[in-house]
C-alpha positions as CSV (number, residue, x, y, z in Angstrom):
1,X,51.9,-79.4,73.1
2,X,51.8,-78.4,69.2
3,X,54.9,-76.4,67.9
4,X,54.6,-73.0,67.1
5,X,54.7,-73.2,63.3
6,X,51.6,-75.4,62.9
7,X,49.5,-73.3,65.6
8,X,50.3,-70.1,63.2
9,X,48.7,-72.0,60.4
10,X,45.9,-73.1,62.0
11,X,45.0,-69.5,63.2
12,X,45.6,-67.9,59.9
13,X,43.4,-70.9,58.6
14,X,40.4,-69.8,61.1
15,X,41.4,-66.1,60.0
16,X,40.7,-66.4,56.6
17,X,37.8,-68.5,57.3
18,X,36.2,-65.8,59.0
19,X,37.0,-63.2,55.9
20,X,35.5,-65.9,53.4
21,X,32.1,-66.2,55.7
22,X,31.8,-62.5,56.0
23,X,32.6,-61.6,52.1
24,X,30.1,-64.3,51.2
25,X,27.1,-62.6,53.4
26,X,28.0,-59.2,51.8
27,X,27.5,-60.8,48.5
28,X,24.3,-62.7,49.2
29,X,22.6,-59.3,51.1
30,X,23.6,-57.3,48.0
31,X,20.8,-56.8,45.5
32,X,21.7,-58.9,42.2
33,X,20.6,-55.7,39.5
34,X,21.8,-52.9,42.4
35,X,23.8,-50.0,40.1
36,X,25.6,-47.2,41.6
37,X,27.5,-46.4,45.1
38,X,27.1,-48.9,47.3
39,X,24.7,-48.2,50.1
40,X,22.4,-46.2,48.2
41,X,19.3,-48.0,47.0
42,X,18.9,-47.6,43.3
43,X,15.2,-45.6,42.1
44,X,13.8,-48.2,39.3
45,X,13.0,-45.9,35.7
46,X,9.6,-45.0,35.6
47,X,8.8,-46.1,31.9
48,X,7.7,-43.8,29.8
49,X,3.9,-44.1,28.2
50,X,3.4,-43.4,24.7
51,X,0.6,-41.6,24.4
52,X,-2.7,-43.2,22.8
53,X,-3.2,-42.8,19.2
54,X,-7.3,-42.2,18.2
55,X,-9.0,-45.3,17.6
56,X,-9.1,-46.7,14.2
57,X,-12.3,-45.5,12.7
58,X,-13.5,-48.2,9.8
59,X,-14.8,-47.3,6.5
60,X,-19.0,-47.7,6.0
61,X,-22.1,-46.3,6.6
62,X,-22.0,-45.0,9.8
63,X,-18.7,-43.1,9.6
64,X,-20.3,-39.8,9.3
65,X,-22.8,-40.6,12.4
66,X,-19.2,-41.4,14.2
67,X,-17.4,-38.3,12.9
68,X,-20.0,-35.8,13.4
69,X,-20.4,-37.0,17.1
70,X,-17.3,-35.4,18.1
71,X,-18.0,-32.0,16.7
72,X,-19.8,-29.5,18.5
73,X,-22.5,-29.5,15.7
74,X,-23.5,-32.9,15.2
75,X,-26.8,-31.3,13.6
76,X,-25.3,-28.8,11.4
77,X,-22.5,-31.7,10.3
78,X,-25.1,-34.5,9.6
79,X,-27.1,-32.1,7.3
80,X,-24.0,-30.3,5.5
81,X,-22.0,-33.9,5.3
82,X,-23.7,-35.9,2.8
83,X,-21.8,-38.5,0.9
84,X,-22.8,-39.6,-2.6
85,X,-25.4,-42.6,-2.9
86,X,-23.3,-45.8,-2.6
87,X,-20.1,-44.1,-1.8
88,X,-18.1,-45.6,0.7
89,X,-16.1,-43.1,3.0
90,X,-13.0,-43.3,5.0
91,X,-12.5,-40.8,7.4
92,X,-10.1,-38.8,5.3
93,X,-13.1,-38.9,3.1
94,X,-15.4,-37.4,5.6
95,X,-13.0,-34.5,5.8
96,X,-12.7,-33.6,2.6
97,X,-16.9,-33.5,2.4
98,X,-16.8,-31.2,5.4
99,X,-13.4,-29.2,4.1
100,X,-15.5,-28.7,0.6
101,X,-18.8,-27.6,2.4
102,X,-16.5,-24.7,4.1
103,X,-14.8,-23.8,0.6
104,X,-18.5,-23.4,-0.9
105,X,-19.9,-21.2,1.9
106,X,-16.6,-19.1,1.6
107,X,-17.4,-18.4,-1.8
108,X,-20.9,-17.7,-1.2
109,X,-19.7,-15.0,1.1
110,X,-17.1,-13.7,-1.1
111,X,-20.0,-13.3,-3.8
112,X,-22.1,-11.2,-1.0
113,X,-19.3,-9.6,0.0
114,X,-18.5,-8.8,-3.5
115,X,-22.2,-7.6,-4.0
116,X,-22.1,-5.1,-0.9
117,X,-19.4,-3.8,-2.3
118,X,-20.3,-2.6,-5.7
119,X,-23.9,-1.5,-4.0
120,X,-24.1,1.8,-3.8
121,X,-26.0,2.1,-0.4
122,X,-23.2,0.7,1.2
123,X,-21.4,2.7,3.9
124,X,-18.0,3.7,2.3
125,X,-16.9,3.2,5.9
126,X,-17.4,0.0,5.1
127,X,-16.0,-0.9,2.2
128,X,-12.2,-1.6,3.8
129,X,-13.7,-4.6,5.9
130,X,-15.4,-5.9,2.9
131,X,-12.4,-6.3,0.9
132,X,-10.3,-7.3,3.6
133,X,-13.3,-10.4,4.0
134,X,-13.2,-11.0,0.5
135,X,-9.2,-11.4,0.8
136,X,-9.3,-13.9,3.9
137,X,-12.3,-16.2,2.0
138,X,-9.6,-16.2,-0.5
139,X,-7.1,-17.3,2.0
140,X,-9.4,-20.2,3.0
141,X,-10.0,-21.2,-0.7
142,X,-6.6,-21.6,-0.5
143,X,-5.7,-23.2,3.4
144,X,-8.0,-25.8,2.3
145,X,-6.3,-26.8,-1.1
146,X,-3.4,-27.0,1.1
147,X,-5.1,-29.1,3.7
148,X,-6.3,-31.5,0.8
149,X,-2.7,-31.7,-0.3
150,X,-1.7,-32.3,3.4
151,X,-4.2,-35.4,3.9
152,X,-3.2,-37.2,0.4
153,X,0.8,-36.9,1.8
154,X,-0.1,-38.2,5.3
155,X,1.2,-34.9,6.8
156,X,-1.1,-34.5,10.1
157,X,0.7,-31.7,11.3
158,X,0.1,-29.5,8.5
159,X,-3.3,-30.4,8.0
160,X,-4.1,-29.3,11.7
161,X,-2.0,-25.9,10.9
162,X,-3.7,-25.4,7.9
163,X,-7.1,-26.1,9.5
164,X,-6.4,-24.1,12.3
165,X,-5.8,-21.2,9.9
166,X,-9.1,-21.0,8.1
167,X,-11.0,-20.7,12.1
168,X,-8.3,-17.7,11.9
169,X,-9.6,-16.3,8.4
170,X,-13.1,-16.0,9.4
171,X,-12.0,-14.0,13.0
172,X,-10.2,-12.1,10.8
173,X,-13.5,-11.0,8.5
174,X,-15.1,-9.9,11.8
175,X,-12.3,-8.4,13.2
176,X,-12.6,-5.6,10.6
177,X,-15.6,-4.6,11.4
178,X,-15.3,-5.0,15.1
179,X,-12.2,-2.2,15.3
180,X,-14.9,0.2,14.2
181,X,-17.4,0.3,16.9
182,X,-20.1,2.5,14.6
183,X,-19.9,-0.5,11.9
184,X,-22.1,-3.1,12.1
185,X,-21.2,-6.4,11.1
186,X,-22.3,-7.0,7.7
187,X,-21.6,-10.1,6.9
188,X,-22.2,-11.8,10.6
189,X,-24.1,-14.7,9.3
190,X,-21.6,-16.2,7.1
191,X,-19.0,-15.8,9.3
192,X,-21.3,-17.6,12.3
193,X,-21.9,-20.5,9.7
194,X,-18.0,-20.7,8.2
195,X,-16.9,-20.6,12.1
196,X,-19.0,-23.5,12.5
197,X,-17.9,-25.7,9.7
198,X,-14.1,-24.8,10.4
199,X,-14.7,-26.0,14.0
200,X,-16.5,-28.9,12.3
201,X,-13.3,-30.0,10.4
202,X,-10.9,-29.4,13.2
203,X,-13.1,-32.2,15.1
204,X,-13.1,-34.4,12.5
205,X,-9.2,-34.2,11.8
206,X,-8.6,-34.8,15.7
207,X,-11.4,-37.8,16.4
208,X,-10.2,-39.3,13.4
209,X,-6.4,-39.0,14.4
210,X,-5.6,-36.7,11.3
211,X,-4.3,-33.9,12.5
């Protein structure tokens, strides 16, 4: 028969045995990167995607065919965006042909503007909208120096304000007219073209990840 003494070792042996066995298990069921309270399963991060720049359009020949794709006028753009014979283009450069395009119809219209103006057969009822359209196709003049300014400094976000403000310009020349329902429109044309070409360089600026 085995004293006392060693029979209390022996179970306090088995004991701690059992305690060793069962910590173990814990360890090996718990999940090695688990975070948080235990018994709640931790929710991986989602990651975060950046989102996609444009594609890199390259420098040549057919950078206007490219460009012009993504407006709504691929007709009107081809004809008005012409580069020089054996210039190369970037797409910056494609911009600034379309932004100067827009600046030269805006000052044709100012100059009709300024003609319906100073003609005496003119509606006087008239004459407020006229000079407030030859005001905003100053403002464009102007947006688009700044939009130049914007593309030589790698500033995208101006250039697409700036852009963005010469569509407003032109709604602006018709607005005039339209708050005075027995007016008709007198310089509708340019402001259908100059809408046009604005909308031309907005696409431009976005397809080729300038703005």
């Amino acid at each position: 028969m085995r004293p006392p003494l060693a029979a209390g070792v022996v179970l306090v042996l088995v004991v701690a045995a059992a305690v060793a066995t069962s910590a173990a298990a814990v360890v090996v069921l718990r999940h090695p990167k688990a975070s948080g309270k235990p018994g709640r399963p931790t929710v991986p991060a989602v990651p975060v995607r950046p989102k996609p720049a444009p594609a890199p359009i390259a420098p040549g020949g057919d950078i206007v065919d490219t460009l012009c794709a993504k407006t709504a006028y691929p007709v009107l753009c081809h004809m008005s965006v012409v580069p020089k014979p054996g210039r190369k283009l970037d797409a910056a450069g494609v911009l600034r042909l379309a932004m100067d395009v827009v600046r030269a119809k805006a000052a044709d219209a100012k100059k009709a503007a300024d003609a319906l103006i100073a003609d005496p057969k003119t509606v006087r009822l008239a004459l407020g909208p006229l000079r407030d359209c030859v005001e905003t196709y100053d403002d464009i003049s102007y947006n688009l120096d700044q939009a130049d300014k914007a593309i030589a400094a790698g500033d995208k976000d101006t250039t697409g304000t700036v852009l963005d403000s010469v569509c407003t310009d032109v709604d602006t020349c018709d607005q005039g007219f339209e708050d005075l329902e027995e007016l008709t429109p007198l310089l509708s044309k340019q402001d259908d073209e100059l809408a046009k070409l604005a909308s031309m360089c907005i696409a431009i600026a976005a397809a080729a990840g300038l703005r």
